[in-house]
N, C-alpha and C positions, 0 to 999 in steps of 0.2 A: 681560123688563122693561127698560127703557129704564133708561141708567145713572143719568140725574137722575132720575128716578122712586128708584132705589135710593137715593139722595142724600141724596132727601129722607126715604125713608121711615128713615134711617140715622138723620136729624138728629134724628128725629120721637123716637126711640125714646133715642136720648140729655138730650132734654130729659123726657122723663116719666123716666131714669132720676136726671137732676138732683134734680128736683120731688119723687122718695120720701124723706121723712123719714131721717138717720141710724140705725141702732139706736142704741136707749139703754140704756147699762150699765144692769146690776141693782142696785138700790139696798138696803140693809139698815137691819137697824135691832131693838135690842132689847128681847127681848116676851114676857114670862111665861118669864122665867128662861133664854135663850138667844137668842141671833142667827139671823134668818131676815129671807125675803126679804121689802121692802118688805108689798105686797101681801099676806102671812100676816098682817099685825099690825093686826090689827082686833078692835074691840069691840064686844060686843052693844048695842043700842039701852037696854035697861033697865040697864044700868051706872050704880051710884049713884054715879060722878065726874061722868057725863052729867049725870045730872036735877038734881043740888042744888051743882056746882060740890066737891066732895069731893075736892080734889088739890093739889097744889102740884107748882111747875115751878121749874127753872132756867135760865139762855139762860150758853151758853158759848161764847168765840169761840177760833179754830186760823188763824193767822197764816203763811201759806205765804215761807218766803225762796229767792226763787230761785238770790241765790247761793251756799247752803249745800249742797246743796240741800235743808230742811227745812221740817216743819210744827210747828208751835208754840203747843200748847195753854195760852192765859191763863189764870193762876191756876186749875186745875182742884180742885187738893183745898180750895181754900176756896169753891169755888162749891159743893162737894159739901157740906162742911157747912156750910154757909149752911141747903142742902136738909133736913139733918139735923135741923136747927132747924126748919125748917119742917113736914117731917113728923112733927116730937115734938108742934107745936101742933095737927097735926089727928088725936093719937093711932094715928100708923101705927106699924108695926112691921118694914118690909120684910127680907126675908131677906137684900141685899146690904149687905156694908159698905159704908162712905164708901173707903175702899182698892180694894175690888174693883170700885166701881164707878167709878175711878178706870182700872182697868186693866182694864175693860170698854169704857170711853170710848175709850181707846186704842185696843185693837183693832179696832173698830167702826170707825171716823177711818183705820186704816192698811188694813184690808179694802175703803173703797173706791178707794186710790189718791188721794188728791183731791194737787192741783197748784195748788191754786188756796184762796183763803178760803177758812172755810166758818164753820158754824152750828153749835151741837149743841143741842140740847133734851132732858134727863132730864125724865121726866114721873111723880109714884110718886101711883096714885089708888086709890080706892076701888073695887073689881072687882067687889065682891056686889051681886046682882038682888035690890035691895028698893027696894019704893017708902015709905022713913021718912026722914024728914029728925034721921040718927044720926052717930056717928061710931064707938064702942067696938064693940068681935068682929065687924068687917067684913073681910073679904078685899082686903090691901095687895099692888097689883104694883107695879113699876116699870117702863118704857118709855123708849128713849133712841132721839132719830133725827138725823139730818145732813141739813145742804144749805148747797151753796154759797151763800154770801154775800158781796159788798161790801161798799160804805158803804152804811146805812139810811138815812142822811140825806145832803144833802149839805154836807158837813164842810168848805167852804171860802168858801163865798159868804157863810154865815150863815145865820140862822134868823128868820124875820118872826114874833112868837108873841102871843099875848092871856093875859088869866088869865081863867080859867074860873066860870062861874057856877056848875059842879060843885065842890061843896068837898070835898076830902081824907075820905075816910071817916075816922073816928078810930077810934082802937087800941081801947078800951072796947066799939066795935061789932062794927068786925074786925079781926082777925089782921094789921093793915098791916106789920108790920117779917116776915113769913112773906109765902111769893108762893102765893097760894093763887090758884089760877085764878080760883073766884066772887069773888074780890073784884075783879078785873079788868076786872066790869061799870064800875065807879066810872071807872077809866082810861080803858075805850073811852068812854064818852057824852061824858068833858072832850075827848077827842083827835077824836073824830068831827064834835063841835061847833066845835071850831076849824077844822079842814080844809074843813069845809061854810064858814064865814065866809070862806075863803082865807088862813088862815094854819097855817104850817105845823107850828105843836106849843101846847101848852097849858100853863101853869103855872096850880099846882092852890093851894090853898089852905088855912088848917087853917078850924074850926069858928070861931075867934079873927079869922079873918081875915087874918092871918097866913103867909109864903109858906112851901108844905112842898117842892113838886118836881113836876118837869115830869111829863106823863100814862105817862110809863115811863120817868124820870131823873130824878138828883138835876142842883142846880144850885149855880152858884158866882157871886157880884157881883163887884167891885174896885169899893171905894170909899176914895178916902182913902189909897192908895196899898196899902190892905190886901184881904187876899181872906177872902171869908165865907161862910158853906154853913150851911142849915139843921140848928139840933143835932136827933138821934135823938128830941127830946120832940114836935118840929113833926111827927107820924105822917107820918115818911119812911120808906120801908126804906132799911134799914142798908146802902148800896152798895159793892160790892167795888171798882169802879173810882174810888168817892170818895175811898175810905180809898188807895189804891193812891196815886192826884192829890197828896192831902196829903201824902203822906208825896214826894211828886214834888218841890213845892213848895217842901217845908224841904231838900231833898236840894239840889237844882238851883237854888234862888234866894233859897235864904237868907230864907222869906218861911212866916211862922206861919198856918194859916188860925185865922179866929175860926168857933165852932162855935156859932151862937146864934138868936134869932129874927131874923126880918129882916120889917119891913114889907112893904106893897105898895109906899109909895110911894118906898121904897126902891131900888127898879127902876128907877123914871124917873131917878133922880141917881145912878145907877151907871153908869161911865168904861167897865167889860166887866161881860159876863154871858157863861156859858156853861155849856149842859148836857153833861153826861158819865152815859155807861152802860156797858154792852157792845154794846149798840144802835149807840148814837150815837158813841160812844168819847168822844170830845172833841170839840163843836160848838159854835160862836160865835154868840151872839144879837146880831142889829144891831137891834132894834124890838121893843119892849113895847106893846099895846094906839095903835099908830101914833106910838107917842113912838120916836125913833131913841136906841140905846146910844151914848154915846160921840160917836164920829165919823159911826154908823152904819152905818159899815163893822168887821169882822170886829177882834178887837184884838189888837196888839201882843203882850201875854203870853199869851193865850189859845191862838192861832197856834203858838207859840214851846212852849207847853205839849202842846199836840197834836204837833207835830212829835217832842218828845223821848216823849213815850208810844207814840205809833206805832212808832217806834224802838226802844225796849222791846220790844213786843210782837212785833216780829220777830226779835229777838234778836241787835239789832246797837249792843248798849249792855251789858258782862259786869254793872255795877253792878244790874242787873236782872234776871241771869240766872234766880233761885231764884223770878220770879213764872212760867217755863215750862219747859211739860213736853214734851218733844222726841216725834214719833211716828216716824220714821221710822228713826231710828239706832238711841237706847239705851231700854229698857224702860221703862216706871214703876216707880218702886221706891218699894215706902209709905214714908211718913216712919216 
């Protein structure tokens, strides 16, 4: 064979070996009482978390710092009972504590090496194959899985948002301060409705009319030089990174939030707006319903508040240290 013939047939075989996909690490994740691979943790179709919404979830985020070199779980034992709360409201009983499943989470996070953000989601649902729309002597598991994450949103340009013709379920109907999956229909139709409009999040509303919080965040104004977030009665859930903000607020600016209702029209004469979650973290609303915030550009303390939270959660601020839980050095230790 002719040497260019070899050449090519060389180059040929280098670019199909380009073109194969990486392997991909095995992913875990935990599943009726121990860690196994991705792909093991599945559930039967007839699972009554499936058919009537029977579950409640958590969203945890792990902050990787390069120069420590560490990973950095936010607030983990209050996300767990938060969860705790949540599963007393749909009468679970799960066999893990809120500790174990703390140093569950841990391991899980440091088994897969991650370098990078990431995600966790505990999931504790209803496992029994019955078709009744029940909740008591049903079979409670728990489930917990990871994936990298960055920003959900993005966190510097700002947010264009509407409010929503979906109003806020109220607490009397459902469980709103508990995260129960089936209630999350309510969140997707406000958030799916905005996105279809083109814009990029939705604030929800109570039955009053009244603002409660964006389709998976609470939210903060500045009006008047003060900052203000809807109180626990507007059917918001009780947010871990709200309460974390506030308590930011009065640390870092010497600035009270007020905790109360807040109009619609409120919005439009507010200087900053911005949602916060574990989602979103800290995100800057420049537009309401086509009215522009402020300048309509991202604001000044909002910016300045994101930066020191971020900051935090990588663990380059000690005055914050006790909201993380290190994965990679020292163990969980229950409180």
């Amino acid at each position: 064979m002719a040497q260019s013939d070899t050449t090519i047939m060389q180059k040929g075989n280098d670019a199909k070996q380009q073109e194969m996909p990486a392997p991909q690490r095995e992913e875990y994740a935990y599943f009726e009482g121990r860690i196994v691979p991705m792909r093991e943790a599945k559930v039967n179709i007839a699972t009554h978390a499936l058919q009537y919404g029977t579950a409640c979830f958590e969203g945890i985020r792990g902050y990787w710092n390069e120069q420590k070199p560490q990973m950095y779980l936010l607030k983990l034992r209050e996300h767990y009972l938060r969860m705790a709360d949540s599963w007393n409201t749909l009468h679970m009983h799960p066999r893990a504590s809120v500790d174990e499943l703390c140093q569950l989470t841990v391991e899980l996070v440091r088994k897969h090496s991650y370098r990078q953000d990431v995600y966790i989601r505990p999931l504790a649902y209803k496992a029994s194959r019955i078709v009744q729309p029940l909740l008591s002597e049903l079979k409670d598991e728990i489930a917990i899985y990871t994936l990298p994450m960055g920003n959900y949103v993005d966190i510097s340009a700002g947010l264009r948002v509407c409010t929503s013709s979906w109003r806020r379920a109220n607490s009397n109907a459902m469980p709103v301060r508990a995260k129960v999956t089936g209630a999350y229909v309510n969140n997707a139709l406000a958030a799916d409705d905005a996105k279809t409009a083109g814009f990029d999040e939705a604030i929800m509303l109570t039955d009053d009319g009244t603002v409660s919080e964006g389709s998976s965040c609470n939210i903060f104004i500045l009006r008047n030089g003060k900052f203000a977030t809807p109180a626990i009665s507007e059917d918001i859930l009780e947010g871990i990174t709200r309460n974390a903000l506030i308590d930011m607020l009065r640390n870092e600016f010497g600035m009270e939030v007020e905790e109360r209702r807040i109009d619609r029209t409120e919005l439009y004469a507010a200087s900053e707006i911005f949602f916060c979650g574990t989602g979103v973290q800290v995100s800057p609303v420049v537009s309401v319903d086509y009215r522009p915030v402020g300048t309509g550009k991202p604001g000044a303390l909002s910016m300045q508040l994101q930066s020191l939270y971020l900051s935090a959660c990588r663990g380059e601020n000690e005055r914050y240290r006790d909201w993380l839980t290190p994965v990679y050095k020292d163990s969980y230790k229950p409180h």
